[in-house]
N, C-alpha and C positions, 0 to 999 in steps of 0.2 A: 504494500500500500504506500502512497508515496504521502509527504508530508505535506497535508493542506488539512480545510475544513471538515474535515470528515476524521481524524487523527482522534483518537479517545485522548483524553488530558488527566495524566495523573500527578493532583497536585500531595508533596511529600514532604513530611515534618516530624519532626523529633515532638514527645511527649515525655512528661513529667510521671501524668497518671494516667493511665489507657483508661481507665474505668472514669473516671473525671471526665473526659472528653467524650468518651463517648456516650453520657448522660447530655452532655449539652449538645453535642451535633443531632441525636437521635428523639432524646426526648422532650429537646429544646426549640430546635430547629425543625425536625421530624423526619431526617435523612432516615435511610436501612442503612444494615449492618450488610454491605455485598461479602466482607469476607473477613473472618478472624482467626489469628494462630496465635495461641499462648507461648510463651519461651519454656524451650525445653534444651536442658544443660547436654544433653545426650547426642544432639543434632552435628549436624559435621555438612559439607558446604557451604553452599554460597547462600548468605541470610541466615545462618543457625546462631541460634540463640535468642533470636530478635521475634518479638511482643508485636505483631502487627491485627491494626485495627483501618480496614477498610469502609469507610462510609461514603454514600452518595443517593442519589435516584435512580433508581434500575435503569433507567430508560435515557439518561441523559449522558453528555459526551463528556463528563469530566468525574473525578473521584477523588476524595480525601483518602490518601493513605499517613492514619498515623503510626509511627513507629517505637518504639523503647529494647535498647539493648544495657539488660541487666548487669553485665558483667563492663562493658565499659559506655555507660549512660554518656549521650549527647544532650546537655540540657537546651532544651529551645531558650532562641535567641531574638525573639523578632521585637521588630523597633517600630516605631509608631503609623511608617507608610507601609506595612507589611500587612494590607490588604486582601480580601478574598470577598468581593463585591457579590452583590444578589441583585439585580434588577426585577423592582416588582409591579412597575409599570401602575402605582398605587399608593395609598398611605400603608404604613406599617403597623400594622394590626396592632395594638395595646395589649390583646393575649398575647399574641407573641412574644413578644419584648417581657410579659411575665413571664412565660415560659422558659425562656431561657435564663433571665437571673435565678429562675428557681433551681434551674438544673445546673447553676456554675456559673453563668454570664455576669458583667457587668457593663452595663450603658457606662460609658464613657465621649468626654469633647475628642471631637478629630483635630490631626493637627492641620488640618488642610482646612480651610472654614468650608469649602467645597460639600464636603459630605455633611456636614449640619445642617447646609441649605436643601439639600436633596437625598435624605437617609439621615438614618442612627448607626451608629456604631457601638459594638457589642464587644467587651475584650472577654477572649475565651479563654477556659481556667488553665491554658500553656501561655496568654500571654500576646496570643493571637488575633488579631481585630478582623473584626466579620463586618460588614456594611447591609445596610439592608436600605437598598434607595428606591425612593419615591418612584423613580425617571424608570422609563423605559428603553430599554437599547437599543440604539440605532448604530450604525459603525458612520452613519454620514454624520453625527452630528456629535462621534468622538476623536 
């Protein structure tokens, strides 16, 4: 398959608490669980050891993979424009926005005034800012 629009998108990030995250992407958000493997000390190649927690939309072209390697821990690092936008072509539902602090979220200011004007932003209990904007996506009018 050659590299364009059609390419599944797997977005990948280091995790503090798999169980943490995936209370707020699943029961927050209301992603599935496409795919999970515990760490196991026993394992031997490529990815052993390593805690992965796949979430996304069955049906859509992109996936959160997150990761934890127990034996030598990557602690996530992300800095304020370390984004993962949702266009919802709408307001942002007030359940929602409860739903996710309850599951680990915190509303937080963006540092861009940008997404205040058009979304909330949500940092997630790795540290990670979620956007949930108003606007609708267009590629002509970004």
């Amino acid at each position: 398959m050659p590299v364009n629009g059609r390419a599944h998108i797997r977005i990948a990030r280091p995790s503090r608490d798999l169980a943490a995250a995936e209370r707020f992407w699943t029961q927050g958000l209301g992603l599935d669980v496409l795919f999970r493997k515990e760490s196991a000390a026993a394992e031997a190649g490529p990815g052993a050891g390593y805690a992965l927690l796949m979430v996304g939309w069955r049906y859509a072209g992109w996936h959160l993979e997150l990761a934890r390697d127990p034996h030598h821990p990557v602690l996530p690092g992300p800095g304020e424009e370390d984004l993962l936008v949702i266009y919802l072509d709408g307001p942002v539902p007030d359940d929602l926005l409860a739903r996710l602090e309850r599951h680990g979220g915190r509303c937080v200011p963006a540092r861009n005034p940008y997404w205040d004007t058009w979304g909330v932003t949500v940092r997630d209990p790795d540290g990670y800012r979620l956007v949930l904007s108003t606007r609708q996506w267009s590629s002509a009018e970004h």
